[in-house]
C-alpha positions in Angstrom: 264.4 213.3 141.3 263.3 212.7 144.7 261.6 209.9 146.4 258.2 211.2 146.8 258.0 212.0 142.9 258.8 208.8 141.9 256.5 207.4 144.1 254.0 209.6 142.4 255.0 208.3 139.0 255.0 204.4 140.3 250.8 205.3 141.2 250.3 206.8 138.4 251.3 203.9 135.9 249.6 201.3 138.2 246.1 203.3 138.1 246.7 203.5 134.0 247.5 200.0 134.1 244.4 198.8 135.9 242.3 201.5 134.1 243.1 199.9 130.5 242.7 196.1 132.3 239.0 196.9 133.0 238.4 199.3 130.1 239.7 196.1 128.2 237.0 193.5 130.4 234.3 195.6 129.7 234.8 195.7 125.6 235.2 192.1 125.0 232.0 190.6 124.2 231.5 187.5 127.3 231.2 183.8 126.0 227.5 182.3 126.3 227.2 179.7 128.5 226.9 176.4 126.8 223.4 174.4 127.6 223.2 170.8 127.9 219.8 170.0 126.9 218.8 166.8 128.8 216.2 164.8 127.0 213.9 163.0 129.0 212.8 159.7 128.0 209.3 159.3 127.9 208.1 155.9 129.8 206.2 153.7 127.4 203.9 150.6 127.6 202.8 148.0 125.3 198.9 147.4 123.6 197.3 145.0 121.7 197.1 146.0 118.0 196.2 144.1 114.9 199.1 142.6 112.8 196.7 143.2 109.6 194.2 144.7 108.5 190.6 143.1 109.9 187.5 143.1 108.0 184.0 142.8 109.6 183.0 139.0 110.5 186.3 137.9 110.8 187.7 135.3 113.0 190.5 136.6 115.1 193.3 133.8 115.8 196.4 134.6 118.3 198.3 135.6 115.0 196.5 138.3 114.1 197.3 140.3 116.9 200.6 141.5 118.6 201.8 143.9 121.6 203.2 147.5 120.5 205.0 150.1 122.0 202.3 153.2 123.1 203.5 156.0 125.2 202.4 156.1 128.5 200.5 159.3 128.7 198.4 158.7 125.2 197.0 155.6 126.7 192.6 155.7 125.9 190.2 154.1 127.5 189.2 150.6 126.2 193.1 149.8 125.1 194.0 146.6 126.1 197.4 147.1 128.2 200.1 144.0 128.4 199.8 142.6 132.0 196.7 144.3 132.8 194.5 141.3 133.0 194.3 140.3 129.3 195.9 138.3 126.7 196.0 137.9 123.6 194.7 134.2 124.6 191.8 135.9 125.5 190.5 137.5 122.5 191.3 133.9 120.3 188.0 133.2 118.5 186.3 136.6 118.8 184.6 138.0 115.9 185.4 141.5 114.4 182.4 144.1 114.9 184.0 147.1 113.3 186.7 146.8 110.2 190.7 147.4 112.0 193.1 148.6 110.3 196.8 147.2 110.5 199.0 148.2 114.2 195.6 150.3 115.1 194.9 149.5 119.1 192.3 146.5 119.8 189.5 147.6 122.2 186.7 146.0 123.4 184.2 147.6 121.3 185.0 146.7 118.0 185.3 142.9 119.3 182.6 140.4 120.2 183.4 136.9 121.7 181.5 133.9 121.9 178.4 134.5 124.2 178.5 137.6 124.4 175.7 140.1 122.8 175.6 140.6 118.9 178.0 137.3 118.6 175.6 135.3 116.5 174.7 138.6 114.0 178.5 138.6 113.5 179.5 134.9 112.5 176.4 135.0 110.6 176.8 135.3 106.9 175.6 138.1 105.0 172.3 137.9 103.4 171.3 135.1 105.8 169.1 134.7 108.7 169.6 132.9 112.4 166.6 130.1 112.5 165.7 128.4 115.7 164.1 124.9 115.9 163.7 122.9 118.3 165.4 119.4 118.7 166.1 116.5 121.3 167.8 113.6 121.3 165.3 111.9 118.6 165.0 114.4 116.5 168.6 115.8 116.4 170.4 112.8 115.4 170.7 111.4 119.1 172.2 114.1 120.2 176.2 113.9 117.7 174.9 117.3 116.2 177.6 120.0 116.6 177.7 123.9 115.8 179.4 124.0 112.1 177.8 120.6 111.3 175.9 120.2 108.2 171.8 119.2 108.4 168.9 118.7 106.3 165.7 120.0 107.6 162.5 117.4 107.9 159.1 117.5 108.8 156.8 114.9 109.5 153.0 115.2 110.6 149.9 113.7 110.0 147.2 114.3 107.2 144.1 112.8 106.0 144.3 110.1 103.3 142.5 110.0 100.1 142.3 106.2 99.7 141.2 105.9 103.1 137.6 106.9 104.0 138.0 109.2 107.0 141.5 107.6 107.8 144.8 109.4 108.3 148.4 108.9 107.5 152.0 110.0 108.3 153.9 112.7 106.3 157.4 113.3 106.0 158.9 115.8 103.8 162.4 117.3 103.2 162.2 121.3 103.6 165.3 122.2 103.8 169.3 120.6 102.3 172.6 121.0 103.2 172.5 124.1 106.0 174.9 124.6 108.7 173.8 124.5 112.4 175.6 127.7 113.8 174.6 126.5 117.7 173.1 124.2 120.0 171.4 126.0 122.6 174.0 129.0 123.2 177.1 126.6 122.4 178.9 128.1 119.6 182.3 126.4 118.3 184.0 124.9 115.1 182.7 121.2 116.0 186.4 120.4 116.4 187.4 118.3 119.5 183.7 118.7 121.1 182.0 116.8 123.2 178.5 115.7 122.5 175.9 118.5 122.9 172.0 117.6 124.2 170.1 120.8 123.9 166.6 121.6 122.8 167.3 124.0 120.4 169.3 124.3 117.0 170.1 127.1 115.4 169.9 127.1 111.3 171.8 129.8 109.6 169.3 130.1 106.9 168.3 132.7 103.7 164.9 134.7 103.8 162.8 132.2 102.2 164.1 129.0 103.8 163.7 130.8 107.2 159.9 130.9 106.0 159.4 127.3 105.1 161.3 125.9 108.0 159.0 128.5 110.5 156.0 126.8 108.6 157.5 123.2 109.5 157.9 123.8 112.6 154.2 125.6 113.2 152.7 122.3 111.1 154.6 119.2 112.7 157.6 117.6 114.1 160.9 118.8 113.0 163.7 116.8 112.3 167.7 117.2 111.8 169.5 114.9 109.7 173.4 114.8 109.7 175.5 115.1 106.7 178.7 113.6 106.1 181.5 116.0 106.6 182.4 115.8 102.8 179.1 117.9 102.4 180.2 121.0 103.5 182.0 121.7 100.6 178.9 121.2 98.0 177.6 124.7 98.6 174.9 125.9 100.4 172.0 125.4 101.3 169.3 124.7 98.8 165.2 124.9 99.4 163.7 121.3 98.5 160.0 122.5 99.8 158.3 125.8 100.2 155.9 125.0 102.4 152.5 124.8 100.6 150.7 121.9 101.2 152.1 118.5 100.8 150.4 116.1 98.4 149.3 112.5 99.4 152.9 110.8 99.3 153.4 107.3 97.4 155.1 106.3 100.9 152.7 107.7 103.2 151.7 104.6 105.8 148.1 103.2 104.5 146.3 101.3 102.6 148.0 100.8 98.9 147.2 102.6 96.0 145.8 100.9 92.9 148.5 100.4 90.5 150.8 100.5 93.3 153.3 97.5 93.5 152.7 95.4 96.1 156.2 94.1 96.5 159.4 95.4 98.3 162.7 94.6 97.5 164.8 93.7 100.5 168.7 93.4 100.6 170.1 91.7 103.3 174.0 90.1 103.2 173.8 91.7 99.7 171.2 89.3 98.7 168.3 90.9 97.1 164.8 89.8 98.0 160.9 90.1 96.7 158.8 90.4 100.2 155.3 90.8 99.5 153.5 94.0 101.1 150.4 93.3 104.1 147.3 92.5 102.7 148.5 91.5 99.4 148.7 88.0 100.2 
């Protein structure tokens, strides 16, 4: 066999060779590509959100509410954003407009805070009405009568006597028993740790028909507030002593005395009891 015909043959096997090679490559099914999926953490910020569930009327306190996790982009208008300008500090004391239910977002809305608008129909108890009188030093116990205190409600005025021809004599008559004061002027506050409050006008959380007689009071003569000892509060609320309709001629209205009237007082002084004899009577 000569040269050139094995140099044929030698071509011939390598073409066969690399023939079945890429015959081979193209059969065989290729490997897919693995993916590495890359999940991207979404950036998340913290609102305020009630720890429990909130009724209407309630009074929030720093414990009720708590900061929690919110993603970013599902942040609404009105959500109150951790250091964003408010705390939970801030909202101590408010009053709840619209019932919350437990981890749902605090907004402003559903929220009222002393001064504001709509505070006062909030705090107030249901059933009851919001009463102003007016009050000064004199008539307001000098002045050491706080929101949340406890007052009766008396008028005084000035009427004509029956035992005395064409004379006149002073009135004074309990409307109103045991009732809270909800504010002095626009102070609102718990009475705890407050300083003496001088305003000119007390406001009476009061029901339908006391509002009435306490609106007649005021139209018919000079209202006074009489403090309560703090012991009070807990005797319930507040009753209606008088209605309004016209007051009859007192036994202790300022005049002259009425037959079978006694003539004599009875004065205690250093717990020692003693008869004084009435002017005039003598």
């Amino acid at each position: 066999m000569n040269a050139v015909r094995i140099a044929i043959l030698a071509a011939a096997a390598i073409a066969a060779i690399a023939v079945a090679f890429f015959v081979r490559q193209a059969m065989s099914t290729p490997e897919a590509p693995q993916v590495v999926q890359v999940q991207e953490e979404r950036p998340a910020v913290r609102i305020l959100a009630a720890r429990n569930d909130l009724s209407i009327g309630a009074r929030i306190s720093a414990s009720d509410l708590y900061w929690q996790a919110w993603p970013d982009e599902a942040i609404a208008p009105g959500y109150i954003v951790e250091g964003r300008g408010q705390g939970i500090e801030d909202f101590a004391g408010s009053v709840v407009r619209a019932p919350i239910s437990q981890s749902e977002p605090i907004t402003g809305r559903r929220l009222v805070q002393p001064g504001d608008a709509g505070f006062m129909a909030a705090v107030l108890t249901p059933g009851m009405r919001a009463v102003a009188v007016p009050i000064s030093a004199e008539t307001g116990a000098g002045g050491f009568i706080l929101p949340n205190d406890r007052v009766d409600v008396i008028v005084s005025f000035e009427e004509e006597s029956e035992t005395r021809r064409g004379g006149r004599s002073f009135v004074a008559r309990t409307i109103v028993e045991n009732t809270r004061v909800l504010a002095i002027d626009q102070t609102y506050g718990d009475g705890e740790g407050e300083d003496v409050v001088l305003g000119e006008t007390a406001t009476l959380e009061l029901t339908p028909e006391q509002a009435r007689a306490v609106s007649l009071a005021v139209a018919r003569g000079e209202v006074h507030l009489v403090l309560r000892s703090l012991t009070d509060n807990a005797t319930g609320g507040p009753q209606l002593v008088s209605g309004g309709d016209p007051v009859p001629q007192p036994s202790s209205s300022l005049g002259e005395p009425r037959e079978g009237r006694s003539s004599h007082v009875t004065l205690i002084r250093y717990g020692r009891a003693q008869q004084v004899a009435l002017a005039g009577d003598e």
